[in-house]
C-alpha positions as a Markdown table, in Angstrom:
| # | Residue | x | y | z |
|---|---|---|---|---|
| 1 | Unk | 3.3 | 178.7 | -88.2 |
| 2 | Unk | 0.7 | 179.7 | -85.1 |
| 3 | Unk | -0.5 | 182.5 | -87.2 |
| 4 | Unk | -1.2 | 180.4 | -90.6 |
| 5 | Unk | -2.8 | 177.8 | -88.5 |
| 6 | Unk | -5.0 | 180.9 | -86.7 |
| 7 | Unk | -5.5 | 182.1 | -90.5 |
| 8 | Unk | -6.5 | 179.3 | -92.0 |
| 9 | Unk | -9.2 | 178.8 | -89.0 |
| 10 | Unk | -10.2 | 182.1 | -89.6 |
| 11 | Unk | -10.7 | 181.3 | -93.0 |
| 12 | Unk | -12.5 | 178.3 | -92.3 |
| 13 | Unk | -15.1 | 180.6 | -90.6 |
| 14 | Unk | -15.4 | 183.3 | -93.1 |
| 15 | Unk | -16.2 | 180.5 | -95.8 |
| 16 | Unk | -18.9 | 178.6 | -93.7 |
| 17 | Unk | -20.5 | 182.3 | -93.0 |
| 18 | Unk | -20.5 | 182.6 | -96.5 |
| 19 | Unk | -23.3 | 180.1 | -97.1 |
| 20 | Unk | -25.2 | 181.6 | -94.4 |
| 21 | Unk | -27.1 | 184.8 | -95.9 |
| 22 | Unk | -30.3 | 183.8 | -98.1 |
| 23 | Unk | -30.1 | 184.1 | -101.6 |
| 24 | Unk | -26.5 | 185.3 | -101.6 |
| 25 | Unk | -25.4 | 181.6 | -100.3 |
| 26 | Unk | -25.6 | 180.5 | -104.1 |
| 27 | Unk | -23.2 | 182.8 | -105.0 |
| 28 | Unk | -21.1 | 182.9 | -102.2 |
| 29 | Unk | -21.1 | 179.6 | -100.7 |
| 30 | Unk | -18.8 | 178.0 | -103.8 |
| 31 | Unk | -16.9 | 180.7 | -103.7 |
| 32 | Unk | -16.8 | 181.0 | -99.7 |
| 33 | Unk | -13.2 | 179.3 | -99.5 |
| 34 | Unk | -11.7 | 181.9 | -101.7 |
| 35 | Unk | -13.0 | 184.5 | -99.9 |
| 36 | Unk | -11.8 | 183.3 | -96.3 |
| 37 | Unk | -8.6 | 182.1 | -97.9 |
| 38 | Unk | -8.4 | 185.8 | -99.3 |
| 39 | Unk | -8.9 | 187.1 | -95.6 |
| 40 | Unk | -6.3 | 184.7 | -93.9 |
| 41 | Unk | -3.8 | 185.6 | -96.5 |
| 42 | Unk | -4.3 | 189.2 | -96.4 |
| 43 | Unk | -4.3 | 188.6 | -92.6 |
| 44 | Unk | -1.3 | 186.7 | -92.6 |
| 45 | Unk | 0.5 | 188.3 | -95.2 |
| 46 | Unk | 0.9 | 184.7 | -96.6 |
| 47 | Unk | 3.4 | 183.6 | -99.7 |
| 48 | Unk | 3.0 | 180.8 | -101.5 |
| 49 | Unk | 4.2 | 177.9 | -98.8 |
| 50 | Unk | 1.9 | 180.1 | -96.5 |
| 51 | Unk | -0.8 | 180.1 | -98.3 |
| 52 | Unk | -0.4 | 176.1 | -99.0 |
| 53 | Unk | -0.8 | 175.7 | -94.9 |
| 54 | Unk | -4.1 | 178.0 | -94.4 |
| 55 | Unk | -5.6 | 176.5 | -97.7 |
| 56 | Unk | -5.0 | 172.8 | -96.0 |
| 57 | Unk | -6.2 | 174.3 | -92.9 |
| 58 | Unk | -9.3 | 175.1 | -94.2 |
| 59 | Unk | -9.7 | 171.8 | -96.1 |
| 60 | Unk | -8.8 | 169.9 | -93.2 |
| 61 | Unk | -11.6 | 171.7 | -91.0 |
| 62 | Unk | -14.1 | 172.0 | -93.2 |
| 63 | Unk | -13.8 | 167.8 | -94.0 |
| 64 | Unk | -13.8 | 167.2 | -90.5 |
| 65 | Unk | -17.1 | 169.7 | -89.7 |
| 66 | Unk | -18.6 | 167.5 | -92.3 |
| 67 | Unk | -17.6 | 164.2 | -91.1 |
| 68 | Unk | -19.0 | 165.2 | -87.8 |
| 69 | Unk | -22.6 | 166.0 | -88.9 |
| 70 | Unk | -22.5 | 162.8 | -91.3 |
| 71 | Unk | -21.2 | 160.7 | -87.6 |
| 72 | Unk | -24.1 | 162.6 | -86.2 |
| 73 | Unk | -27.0 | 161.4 | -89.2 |
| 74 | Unk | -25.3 | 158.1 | -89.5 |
| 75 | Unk | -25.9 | 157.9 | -85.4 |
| 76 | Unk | -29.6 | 158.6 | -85.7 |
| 77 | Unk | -29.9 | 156.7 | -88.7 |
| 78 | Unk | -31.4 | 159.5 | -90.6 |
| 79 | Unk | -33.0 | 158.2 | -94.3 |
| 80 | Unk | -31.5 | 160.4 | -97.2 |
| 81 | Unk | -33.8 | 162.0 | -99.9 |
| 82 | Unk | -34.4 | 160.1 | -102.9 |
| 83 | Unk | -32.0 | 161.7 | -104.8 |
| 84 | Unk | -29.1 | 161.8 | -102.4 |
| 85 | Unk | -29.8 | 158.6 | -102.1 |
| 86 | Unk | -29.4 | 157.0 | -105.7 |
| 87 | Unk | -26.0 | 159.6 | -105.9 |
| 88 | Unk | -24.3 | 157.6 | -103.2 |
| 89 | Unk | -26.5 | 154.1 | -104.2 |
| 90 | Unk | -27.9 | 153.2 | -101.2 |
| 91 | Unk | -31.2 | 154.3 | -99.4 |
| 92 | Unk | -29.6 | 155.4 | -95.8 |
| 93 | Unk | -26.1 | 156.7 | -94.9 |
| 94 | Unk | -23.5 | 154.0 | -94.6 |
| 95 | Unk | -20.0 | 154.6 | -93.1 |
| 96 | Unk | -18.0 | 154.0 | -96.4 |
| 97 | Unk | -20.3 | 156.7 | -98.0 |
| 98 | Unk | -18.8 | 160.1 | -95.6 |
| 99 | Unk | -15.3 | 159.8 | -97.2 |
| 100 | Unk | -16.7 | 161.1 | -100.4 |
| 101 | Unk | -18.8 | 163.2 | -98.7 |
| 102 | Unk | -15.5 | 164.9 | -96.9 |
| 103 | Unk | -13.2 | 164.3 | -100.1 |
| 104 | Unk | -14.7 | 166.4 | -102.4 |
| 105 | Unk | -15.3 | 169.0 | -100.5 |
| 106 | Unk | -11.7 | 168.7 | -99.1 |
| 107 | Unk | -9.9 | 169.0 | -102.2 |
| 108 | Unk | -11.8 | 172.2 | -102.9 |
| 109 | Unk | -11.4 | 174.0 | -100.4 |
| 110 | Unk | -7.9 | 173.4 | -99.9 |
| 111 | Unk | -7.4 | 174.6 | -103.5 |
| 112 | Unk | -9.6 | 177.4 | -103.3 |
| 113 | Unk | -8.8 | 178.9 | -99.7 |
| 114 | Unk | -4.7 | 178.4 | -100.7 |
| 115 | Unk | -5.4 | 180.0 | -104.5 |
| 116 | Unk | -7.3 | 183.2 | -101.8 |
| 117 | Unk | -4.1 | 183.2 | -99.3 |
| 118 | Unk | -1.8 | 183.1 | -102.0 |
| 119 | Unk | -3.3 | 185.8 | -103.8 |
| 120 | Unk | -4.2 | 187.8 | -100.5 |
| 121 | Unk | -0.9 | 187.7 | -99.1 |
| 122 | Unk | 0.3 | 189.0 | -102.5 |
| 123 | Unk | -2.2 | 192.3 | -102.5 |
| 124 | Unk | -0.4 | 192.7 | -98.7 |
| 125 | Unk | 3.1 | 192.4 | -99.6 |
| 126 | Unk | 3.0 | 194.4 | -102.9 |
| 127 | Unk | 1.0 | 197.3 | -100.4 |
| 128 | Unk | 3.8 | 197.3 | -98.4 |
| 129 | Unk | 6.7 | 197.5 | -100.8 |
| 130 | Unk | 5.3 | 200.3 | -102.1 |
| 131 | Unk | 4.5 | 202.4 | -99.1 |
């Protein structure tokens, strides 16, 4: 279980990196927990109930690394944009707005970065049943 866990933060990582690199980060960033969940898999040579545990991993993480920076906004009272804004109908950051703001992206990366493990762990395992 250690090593799903150790995927799954390893995972995590390789997804955030993905929205680092300019340009690329439009293409890479959505699809950043596939590609770490793809890494963790392959790392963990994960099966489907494998997989399931580094994809929530990931989810779990990333909705908690945004509920931090939202604390942190929501702390120095930081005014939205206009348009963020009228999307979550209210002009500043309120408390009951973060658990959208760590749902969504929750949900998808826990899909995403299990649908990566799954299908990492499969490339591994069929590798070595053939060698």
């Amino acid at each position: 279980m250690k090593k799903y866990l150790l995927s799954g933060l390893m995972g995590f990582g390789i997804s955030v990196g993905c929205l680092l690199p300019p340009i690329l980060h439009f293409i890479t960033g959505p699809l950043g927990p596939f590609i770490g969940g793809f890494a963790g898999g392959m790392k963990a040579r994960a099966t489907g109930k494998n997989a399931i545990v580094i994809g929530l991993t990931m989810g779990i993480c990333l909705s908690l690394f945004l509920l931090l920076i939202g604390s942190l906004l929501l702390s120095f009272q930081v005014s939205l944009p206009d348009a963020m804004g009228k999307m979550l109908g209210g002009d500043s950051l309120t408390a009951a707005s973060l658990l959208p703001i760590a749902l969504i992206p929750f949900l998808f990366a826990t899909v995403l970065g299990s649908a990566g493990a799954y299908f990492g762990g499969k490339m591994v395992n069929k590798e070595m049943e053939k060698s």
